[in-house]
C-alpha positions in Angstrom: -1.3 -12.1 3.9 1.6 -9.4 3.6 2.3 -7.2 6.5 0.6 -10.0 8.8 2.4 -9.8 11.9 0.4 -5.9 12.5 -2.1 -5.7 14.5 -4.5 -6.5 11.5 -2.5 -9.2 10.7 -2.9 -11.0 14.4 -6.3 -10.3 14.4 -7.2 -11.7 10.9 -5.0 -14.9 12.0 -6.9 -15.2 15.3 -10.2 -14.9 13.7 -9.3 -17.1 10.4 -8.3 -20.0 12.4 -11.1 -20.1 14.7 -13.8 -19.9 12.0 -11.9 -21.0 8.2 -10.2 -23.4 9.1 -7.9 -22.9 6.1 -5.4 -25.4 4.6 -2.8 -23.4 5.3 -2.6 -19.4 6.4 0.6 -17.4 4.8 2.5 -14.4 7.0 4.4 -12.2 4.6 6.2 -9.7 6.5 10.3 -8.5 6.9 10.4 -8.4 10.2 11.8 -11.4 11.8 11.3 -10.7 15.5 8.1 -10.4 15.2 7.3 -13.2 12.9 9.3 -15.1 16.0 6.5 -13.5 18.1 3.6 -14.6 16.2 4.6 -18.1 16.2 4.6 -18.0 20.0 0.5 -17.3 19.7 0.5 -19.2 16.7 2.9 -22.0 15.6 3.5 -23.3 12.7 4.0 -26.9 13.9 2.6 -30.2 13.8 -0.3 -30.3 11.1 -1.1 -26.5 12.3 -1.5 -24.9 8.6 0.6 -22.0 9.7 3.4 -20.8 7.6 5.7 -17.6 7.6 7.2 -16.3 5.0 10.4 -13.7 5.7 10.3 -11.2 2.5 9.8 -7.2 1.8 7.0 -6.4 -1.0 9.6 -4.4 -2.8 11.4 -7.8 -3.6 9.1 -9.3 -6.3 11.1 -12.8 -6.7 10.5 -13.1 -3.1 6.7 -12.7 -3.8 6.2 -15.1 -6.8 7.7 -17.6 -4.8 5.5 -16.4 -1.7 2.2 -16.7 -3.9 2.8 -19.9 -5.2 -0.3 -22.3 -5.2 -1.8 -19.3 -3.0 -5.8 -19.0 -3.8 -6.3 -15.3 -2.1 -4.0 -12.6 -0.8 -4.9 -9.6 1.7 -2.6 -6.8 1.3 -1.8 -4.9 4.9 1.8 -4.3 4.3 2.6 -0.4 4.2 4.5 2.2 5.7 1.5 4.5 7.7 3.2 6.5 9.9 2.2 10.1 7.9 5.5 12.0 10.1 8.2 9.1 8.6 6.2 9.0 5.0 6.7 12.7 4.9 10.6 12.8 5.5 11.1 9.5 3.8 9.1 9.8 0.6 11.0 7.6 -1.5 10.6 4.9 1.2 6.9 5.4 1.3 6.5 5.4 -2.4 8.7 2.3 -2.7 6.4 0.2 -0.1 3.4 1.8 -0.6 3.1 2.1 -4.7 5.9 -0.1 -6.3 5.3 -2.6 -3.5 1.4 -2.7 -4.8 2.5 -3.3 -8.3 4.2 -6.1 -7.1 1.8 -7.6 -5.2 -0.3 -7.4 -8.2 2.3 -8.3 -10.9 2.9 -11.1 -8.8 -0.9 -12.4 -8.3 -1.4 -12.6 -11.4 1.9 -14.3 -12.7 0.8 -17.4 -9.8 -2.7 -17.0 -10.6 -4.4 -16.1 -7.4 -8.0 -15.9 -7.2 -9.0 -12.9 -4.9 -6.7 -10.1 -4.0 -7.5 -7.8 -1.8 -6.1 -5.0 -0.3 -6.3 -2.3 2.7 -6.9 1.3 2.4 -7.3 4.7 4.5 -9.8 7.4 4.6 -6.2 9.4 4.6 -6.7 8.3 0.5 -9.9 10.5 -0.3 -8.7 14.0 -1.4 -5.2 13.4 0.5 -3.7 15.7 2.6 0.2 13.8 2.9 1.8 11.3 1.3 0.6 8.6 3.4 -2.4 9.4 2.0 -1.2 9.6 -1.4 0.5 6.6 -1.5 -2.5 4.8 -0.7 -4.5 6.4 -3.2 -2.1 5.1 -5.8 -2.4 1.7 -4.1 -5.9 1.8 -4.9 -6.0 3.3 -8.2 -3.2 0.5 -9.2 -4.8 -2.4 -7.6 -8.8 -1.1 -9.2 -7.1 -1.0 -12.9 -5.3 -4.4 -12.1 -8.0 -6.2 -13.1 -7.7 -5.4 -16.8 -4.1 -7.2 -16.6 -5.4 -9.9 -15.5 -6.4 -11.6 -18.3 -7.6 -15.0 -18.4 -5.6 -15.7 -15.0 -9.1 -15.4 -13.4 -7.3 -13.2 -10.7 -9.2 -10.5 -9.8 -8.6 -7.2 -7.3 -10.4 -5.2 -5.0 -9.7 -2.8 -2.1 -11.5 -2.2 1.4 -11.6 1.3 2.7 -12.2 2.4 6.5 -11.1 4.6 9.5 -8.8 4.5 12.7 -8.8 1.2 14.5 -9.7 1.8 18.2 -6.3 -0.2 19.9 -4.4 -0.6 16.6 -0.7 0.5 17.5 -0.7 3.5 15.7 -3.7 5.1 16.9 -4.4 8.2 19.7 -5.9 5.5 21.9 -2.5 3.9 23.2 -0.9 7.6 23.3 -3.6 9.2 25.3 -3.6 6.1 27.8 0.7 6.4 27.7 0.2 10.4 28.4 -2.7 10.0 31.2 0.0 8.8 33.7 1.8 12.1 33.8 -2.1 13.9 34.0 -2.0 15.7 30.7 -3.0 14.9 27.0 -2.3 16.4 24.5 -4.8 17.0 21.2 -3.8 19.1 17.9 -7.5 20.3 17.5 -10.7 20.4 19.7 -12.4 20.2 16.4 -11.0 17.4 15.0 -13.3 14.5 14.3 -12.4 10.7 13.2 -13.7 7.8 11.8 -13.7 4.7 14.4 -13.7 0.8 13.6 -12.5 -2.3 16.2 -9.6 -4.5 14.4 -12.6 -7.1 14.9 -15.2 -5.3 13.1 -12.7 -4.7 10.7 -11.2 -8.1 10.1 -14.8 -9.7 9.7 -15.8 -6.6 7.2 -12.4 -8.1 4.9 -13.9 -11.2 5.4 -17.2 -10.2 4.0 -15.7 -8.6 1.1 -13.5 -11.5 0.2 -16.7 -13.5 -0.1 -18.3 -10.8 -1.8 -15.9 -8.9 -4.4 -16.3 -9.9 -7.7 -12.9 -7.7 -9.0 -12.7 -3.8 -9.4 -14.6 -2.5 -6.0 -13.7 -0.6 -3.5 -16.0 -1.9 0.0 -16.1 1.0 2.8 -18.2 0.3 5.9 -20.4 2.5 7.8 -18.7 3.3 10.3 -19.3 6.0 13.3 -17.4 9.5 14.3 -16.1 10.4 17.3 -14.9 14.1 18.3 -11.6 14.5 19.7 -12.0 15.6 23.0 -14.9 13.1 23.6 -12.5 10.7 22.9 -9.9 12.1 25.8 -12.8 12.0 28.0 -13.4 8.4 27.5 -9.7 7.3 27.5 -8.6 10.3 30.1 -11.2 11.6 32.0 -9.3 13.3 34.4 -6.5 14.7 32.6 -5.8 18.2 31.4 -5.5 18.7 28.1 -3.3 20.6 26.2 -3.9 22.2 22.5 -0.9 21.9 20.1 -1.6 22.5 16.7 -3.1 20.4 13.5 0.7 19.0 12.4 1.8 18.8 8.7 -0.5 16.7 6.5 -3.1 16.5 9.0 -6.6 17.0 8.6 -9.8 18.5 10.9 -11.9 15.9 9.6 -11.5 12.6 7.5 -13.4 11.3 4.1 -14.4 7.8 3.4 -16.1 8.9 0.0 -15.8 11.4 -1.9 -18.7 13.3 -3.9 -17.6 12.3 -7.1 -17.2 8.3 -6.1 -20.7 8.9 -5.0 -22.0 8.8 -8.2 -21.1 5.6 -9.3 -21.4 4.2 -5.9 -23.8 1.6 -4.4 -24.9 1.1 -0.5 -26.8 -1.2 1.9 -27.4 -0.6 4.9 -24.0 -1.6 6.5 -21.5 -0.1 3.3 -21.1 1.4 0.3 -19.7 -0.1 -2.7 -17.4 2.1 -5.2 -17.8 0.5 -8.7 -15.2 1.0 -11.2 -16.1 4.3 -13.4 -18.8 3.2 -16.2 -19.6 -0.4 -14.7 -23.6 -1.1 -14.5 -25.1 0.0 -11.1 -26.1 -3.2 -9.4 -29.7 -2.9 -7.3 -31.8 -5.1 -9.1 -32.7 -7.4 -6.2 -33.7 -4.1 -4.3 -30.4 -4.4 -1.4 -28.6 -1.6 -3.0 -29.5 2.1 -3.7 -27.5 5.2 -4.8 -26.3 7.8 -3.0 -28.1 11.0 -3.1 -26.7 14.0 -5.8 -24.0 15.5 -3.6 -23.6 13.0 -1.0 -19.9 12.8 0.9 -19.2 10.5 3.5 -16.9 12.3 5.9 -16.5 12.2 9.7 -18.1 15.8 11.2 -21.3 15.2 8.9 -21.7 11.0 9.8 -24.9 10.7 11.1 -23.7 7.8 13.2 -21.8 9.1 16.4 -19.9 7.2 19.3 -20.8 7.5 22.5 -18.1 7.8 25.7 -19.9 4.4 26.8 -19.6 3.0 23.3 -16.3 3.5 22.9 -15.4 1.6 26.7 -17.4 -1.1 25.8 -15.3 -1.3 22.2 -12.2 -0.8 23.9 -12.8 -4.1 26.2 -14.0 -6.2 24.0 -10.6 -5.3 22.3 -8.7 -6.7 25.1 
């Protein structure tokens, strides 16, 4: 997997070992201490199936020799901090986009299988780069199925929210600013879309099983409101108001009213097919949306609770 040395990455790794019990288990990443720090969780020694593999997306030699005799590939590597995507743009579009083209340039060259890679909500209707970026990801990884070929390689992409623990969320900033007795939020208002990196490892591992090329899997997930969320993680804290910041939103989309219409769900996801593929919902598991229907995180009608979130966050730990 690229960028597998994130908090995804360990996760997946953690999980994939346990349960897979895979021949052997890739890390594609550029960053060397923390490859050295993986391998103290995880060695690759012995007959352990481990391997890591020191390389940038943006280097597409690198990656053909990376994907070599590799059977599926799940794309995490990105830059997602929306601040340094916004004063780096040429950085972000270099990762983010170029990097995608060559993960899927690549694929198909060594023949893998499955490919499948990891997307925002920040990608419906975006609001900052970040967001763009990843839109572009997915639009380049949906159509990469019609390079393919005969390779037999085919591409999908998995869609959800914040990760409750993940490095870059509020969590770990409201718990860092709690010592000093004040939070701060940008908007009382502001609503998000929450997932587990558990929950959201085993949902890539569903898909993986599942995809059959072209999709775009997004689960069903619940919301959360802001300061609910400061009163879970800081219940004693004051909290400060500071402003919505560049590129931010009040509330996040997973899909958007026009995917809705050639989208599928179940009761645990939806399913965006690629424009002018065949509705599937024969065997009576799927459905359509209904005319009009968003998916976005102040209308969800699936809400966390303070206790639902404490019981998330330590089953996280």
């Amino acid at each position: 997997m690229t960028g597998g040395t994130g908090s995804f990455g360990r996760k997946f790794v953690e999980l994939v070992l346990r349960e897979k019990q895979p021949k052997k288990l890739i890390v594609f990443s550029r960053d060397e201490l923390k490859q050295h720090e993986m391998q103290q969780q995880f060695p690759a020694t012995g007959d352990s199936p481990m391997r890591y593999f020191l390389g940038d997306i943006r280097d597409r030699e690198r990656l053909e020799r990376a994907l070599h005799g590799v059977d599926i590939v799940v794309h995490a590597a990105a830059l997602k901090q929306v601040p340094a995507c916004e004063y780096n743009p040429f950085e972000a579009i270099l990762t983010n986009v170029m990097g995608a083209k060559n993960i899927i340039d690549a694929a198909i060259d060594q023949k893998v299988k499955r490919v499948l890679a990891l997307s925002t909500d920040k990608a419906v209707n975006p609001a900052n780069l970040y967001g763009a970026t990843k839109l572009c990801m997915e639009k380049l990884f949906i159509q990469g199925n019609s390079y393919s070929g005969d390779s037999g390689t085919r591409l999908s992409c998995v869609r959800y929210g914040n990760v409750v623990g993940s490095r870059g969320s509020v969590i770990p900033l409201f718990q860092r600013q709690r010592e000093a007795g004040r939070i701060t939020v940008t908007d009382p208002r502001m609503t998000r879309f929450w997932i587990t990196l558990e929950q959201g490892v085993r949902f890539v591992m569903g898909c993986i099983e599942d995809m059959q090329g072209g999709e775009t899997f997004v689960p069903k997930i619940p919301s959360m409101n802001i300061l609910d969320l400061a009163a879970a993680v800081a219940p004693d804290c004051k909290v400060d108001t500071v402003g919505i910041r560049p590129g931010e939103k009040l509330h996040e989309v997973l899909l958007g009213e026009d995917e809705a219409r050639h989208t599928v769900e179940s009761d645990t996801q939806f399913v965006i097919l690629p424009e002018g593929h065949a509705l599937r919902g024969a065997n009576g598991q799927w459905k359509s949306p209904v005319e009009g229907f968003h998916y976005a995180s102040d209308s969800n009608p699936k809400w966390l609770t303070i206790p639902e979130l404490h019981e998330l966050m330590r089953d996280e730990k």
